[in-house]
N, C-alpha and C positions, 0 to 999 in steps of 0.2 A: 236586646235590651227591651225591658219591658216597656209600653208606651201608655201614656195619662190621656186625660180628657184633652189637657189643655199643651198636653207636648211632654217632651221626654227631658230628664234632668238637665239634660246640658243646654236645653235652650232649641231642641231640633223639632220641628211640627210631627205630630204623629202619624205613623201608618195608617193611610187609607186603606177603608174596610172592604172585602172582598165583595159587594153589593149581589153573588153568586150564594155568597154562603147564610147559611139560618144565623139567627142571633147566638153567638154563643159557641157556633163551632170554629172548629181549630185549635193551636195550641192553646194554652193556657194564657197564653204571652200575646193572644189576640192574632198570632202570625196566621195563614192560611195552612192549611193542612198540606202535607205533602201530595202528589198527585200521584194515584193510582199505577203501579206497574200494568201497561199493556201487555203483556205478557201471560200476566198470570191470568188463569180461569174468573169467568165473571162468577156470582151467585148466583142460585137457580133463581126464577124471576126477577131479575134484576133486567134493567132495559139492554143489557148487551146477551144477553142470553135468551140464543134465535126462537126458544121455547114460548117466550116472551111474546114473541111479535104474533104465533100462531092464533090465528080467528079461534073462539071457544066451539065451534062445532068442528072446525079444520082439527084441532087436536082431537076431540073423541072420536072421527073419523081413524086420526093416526094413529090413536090409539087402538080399536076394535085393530086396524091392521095387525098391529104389531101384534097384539094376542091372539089373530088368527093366524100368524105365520109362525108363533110359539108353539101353538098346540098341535097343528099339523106338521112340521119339520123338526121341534129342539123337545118339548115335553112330550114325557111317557106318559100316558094315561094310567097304565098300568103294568105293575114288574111282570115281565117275561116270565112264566111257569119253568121251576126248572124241572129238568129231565136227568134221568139216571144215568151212571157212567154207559152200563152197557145200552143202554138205547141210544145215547147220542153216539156210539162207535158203531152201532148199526144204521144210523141216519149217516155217517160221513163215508160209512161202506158204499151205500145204494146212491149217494149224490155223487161220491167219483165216479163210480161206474158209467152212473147216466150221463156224466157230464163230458165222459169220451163217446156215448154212443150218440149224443147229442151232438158235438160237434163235427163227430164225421158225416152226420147225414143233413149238415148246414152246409158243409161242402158240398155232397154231393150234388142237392139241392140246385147251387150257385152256378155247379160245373155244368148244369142240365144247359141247352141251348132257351133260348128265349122262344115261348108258342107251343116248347113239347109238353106234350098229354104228362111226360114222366114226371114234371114239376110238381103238378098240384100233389101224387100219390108222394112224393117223397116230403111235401113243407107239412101231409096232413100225419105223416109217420113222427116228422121231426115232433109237430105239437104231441104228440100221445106220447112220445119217448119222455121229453119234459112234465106230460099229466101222469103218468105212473111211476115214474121217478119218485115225483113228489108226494103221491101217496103212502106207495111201498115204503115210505124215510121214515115215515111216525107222522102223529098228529099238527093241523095246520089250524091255525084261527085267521078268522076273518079282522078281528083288532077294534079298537076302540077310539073314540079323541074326545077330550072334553066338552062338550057345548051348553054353555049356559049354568053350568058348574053337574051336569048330569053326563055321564055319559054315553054317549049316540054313535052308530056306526057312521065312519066316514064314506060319505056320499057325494054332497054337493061341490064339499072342497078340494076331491082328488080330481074330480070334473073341471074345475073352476083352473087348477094347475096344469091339467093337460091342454086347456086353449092355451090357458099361458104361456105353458113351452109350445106349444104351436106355432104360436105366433114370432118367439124368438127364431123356429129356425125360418119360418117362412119369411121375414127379413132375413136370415142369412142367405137364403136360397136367392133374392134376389141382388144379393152383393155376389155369390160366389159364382152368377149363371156368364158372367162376363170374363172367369177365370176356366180357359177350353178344358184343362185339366179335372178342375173340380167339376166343372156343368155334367163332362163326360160320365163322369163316376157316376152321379146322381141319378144320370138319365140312364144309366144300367139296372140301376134299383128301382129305379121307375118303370121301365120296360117289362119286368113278369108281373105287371100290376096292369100296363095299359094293352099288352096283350090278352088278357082275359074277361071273360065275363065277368061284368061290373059287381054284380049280388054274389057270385061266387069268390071275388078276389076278399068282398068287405066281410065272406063267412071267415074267410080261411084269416084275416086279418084280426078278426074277434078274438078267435080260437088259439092265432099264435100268443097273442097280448096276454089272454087270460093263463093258458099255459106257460108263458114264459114265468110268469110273477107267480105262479103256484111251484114253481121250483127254483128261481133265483132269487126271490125274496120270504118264500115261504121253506122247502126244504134246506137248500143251502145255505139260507143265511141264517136260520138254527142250528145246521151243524159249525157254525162258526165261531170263536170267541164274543162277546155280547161289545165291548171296547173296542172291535175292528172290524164288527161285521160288514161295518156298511162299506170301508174301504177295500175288504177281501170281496164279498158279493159283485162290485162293480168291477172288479179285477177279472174277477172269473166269469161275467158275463161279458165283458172284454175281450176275454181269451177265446171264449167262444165264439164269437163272432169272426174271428181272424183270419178262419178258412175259408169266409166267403172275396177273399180276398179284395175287397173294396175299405179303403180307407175314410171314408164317407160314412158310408155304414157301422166302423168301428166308430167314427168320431161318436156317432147321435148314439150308439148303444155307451158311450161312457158317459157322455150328459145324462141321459136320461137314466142311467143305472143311480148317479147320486142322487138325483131326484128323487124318485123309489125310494129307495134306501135308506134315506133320512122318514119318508113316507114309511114306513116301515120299524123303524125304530122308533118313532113317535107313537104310533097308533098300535103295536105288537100284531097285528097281521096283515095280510094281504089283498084285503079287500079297498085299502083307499091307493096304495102303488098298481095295480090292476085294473080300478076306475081311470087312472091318469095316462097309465101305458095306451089301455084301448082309445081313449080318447082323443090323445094324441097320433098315432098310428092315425086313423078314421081320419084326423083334419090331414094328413101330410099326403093321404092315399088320394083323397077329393081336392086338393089346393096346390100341392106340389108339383102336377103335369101342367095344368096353366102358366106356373109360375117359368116351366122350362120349358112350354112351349111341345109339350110330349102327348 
C-alpha cells in the first residue's frame, strides 16, 4: 500500500525511509528495493569485484604479466609457413628414424656404468643423432614473440621461464629427498654429472639442451599436426626418455616438454624453448647435488 507524508489511508503511520538509500530509490511505492542475489556475479568495478580493490600500479603490474605470459605461451606471433605434402613426408621419414636411433643410444647411454670414459662418447653421439636429424627434416626457424607491438626474437623471457621451472623443481627436490625411493632415482641422474669434469659435464649439457629443442621442437613438432603438436611432441620426447629407465627423469622431460612446446607454438621456432631448456638444465646441474647432498 502506498504510504503519504502524513500516513496511509486507513489511519496507519508511514514507512520509515531506508536512511541507506538516496532520495528517491526503490520502488515506486517508496518501499526499499529488493536486496541483491549473492549469488550472482558482481559488475566490473563494483566494490565486490576483487578487480576493484587492486592498487592502480598492482593492476598494470598484473596486467604487463598477464600479456607477457599471452605472448610467450597462448599467441602466435606469426602463422607457421606451410610446407608441401612431399616435404612434410620427408620430414616425418627422417624424424622417425632419428627418433629410434635416438632413443636407443639414450639407453645405452644410461646402461654405461657411472665414471666410464664410454658415457661422454655415447651422450655427445646421442646430441649429433638429434643435431642432424633435425637438419636432414627440412628448414628450422628460430621464432618470434611480440614485444612492444614489434616483433623481437625471444630472449629474455625463455631465460626468465627456465629459472622459473628451476625453481619449481628445486622445491620439489627438496620435498621428494625425504622419499628414499624418489631421492634414489635422482641421485642416479645426478651422479654422471657429479662424476665428471665440471666445464665438461656444463659443455655436454649445453649441447644436449640445444640439440634436443632443434629436434623435438624444431623437426618433430613440424612434422606434426599444428592443433596437437604440442601434446604429440611432449609424447614423444616422453617416449624417448623411457629407455633410460628412471622415472624421475621421464617425470622433468614431461613438464618441461609442455613448457617448450607451448614456447614453441607461441613464438613458431625454437630459439625461446632452447633458451628455457639450457637454462634450466645449467640451474638443476649447479643446484640439485647440494639440494641431495651429492
Amino acid at each position: 500500500m502506498a504510504s503519504t507524508e502524513h500516513g496511509t489511508p486507513d489511519g496507519e503511520p508511514p514507512l520509515p525511509r531506508n536512511p541507506h538509500l538516496a532520495p528517491g530509490a526503490g520502488s515506486p511505492d517508496g518501499e526499499p528495493p529488493l536486496p541483491r542475489n549473492p549469488h550472482l556475479a558482481p559488475f566490473a568495478g563494483s566494490p565486490a569485484d576483487p578487480k576493484s580493490h587492486l592498487h592502480p600500479s598492482s593492476a598494470r603490474r598484473a596486467g604487463r604479466a598477464h600479456r607477457v605470459v599471452r605472448r610467450v605461451f597462448v599467441e602466435e606471433a606469426r602463422p607457421t609457413p606451410e610446407t608441401s605434402p612431399a616435404a612434410l613426408r620427408r620430414r616425418r621419414v627422417v624424424v622417425a628414424a632419428t627418433l629410434l636411433i635416438g632413443a636407443l643410444l639414450l639407453g645405452l647411454s644410461f646402461a654405461v656404468e657411472q665414471g666410464e670414459a664410454l658415457f661422454y662418447p655415447l651422450t655427445i653421439g646421442l646430441a649429433a643423432t638429434w643435431v642432424v636429424g633435425a637438419f636432414a627434416s627440412g628448414p628450422l626457424h628460430l621464432g618470434h614473440i611480440v614485444f612492444r607491438d614489434t616483433l623481437r626474437r625471444p630472449v629474455l623471457t625463455p631465460i626468465a621461464v627456465g629459472l622459473g621451472l628451476a625453481a619449481v623443481f628445486i622445491v620439489g627436490g627438496l620435498a621428494i629427498r625425504s622419499v628414499p625411493a624418489l631421492a634414489t632415482l635422482t641421485q642416479d641422474v645426478l651422479g654422471y654429472a657429479s662424476d665428471g669434469v665440471l666445464a665438461v659435464v656444463i659443455a655436454i649439457t649445453l649441447l644436449n639442451g640445444v640439440a634436443e629443442e632443434l629436434f623435438f621442437r624444431g623437426a618433430l613438432y613440424a612434422a606434426l599436426p599444428a592443433r596437437r603438436a604440442v601434446a604429440l611432441s611432449t609424447v614423444a620426447y616422453v617416449l624417448a626418455t623411457l629407455p633410460s629407465g628412471n622415472l624421475v627423469l621421464v617425470f622433468a622431460a614431461a613438464v618441461l616438454g609442455v613448457v617448450v612446446g607451448f614456447e614453441r607454438r607461441a613464438s613458431g621456432g625454437i630459439l625461446g624453448p632452447a633458451l628455457t631448456h639450457v637454462t634450466w638444465s645449467l640451474a638443476m646441474l649447479l643446484v640439485l647435488p647440494a639440494v641431495f647432498g651429492a
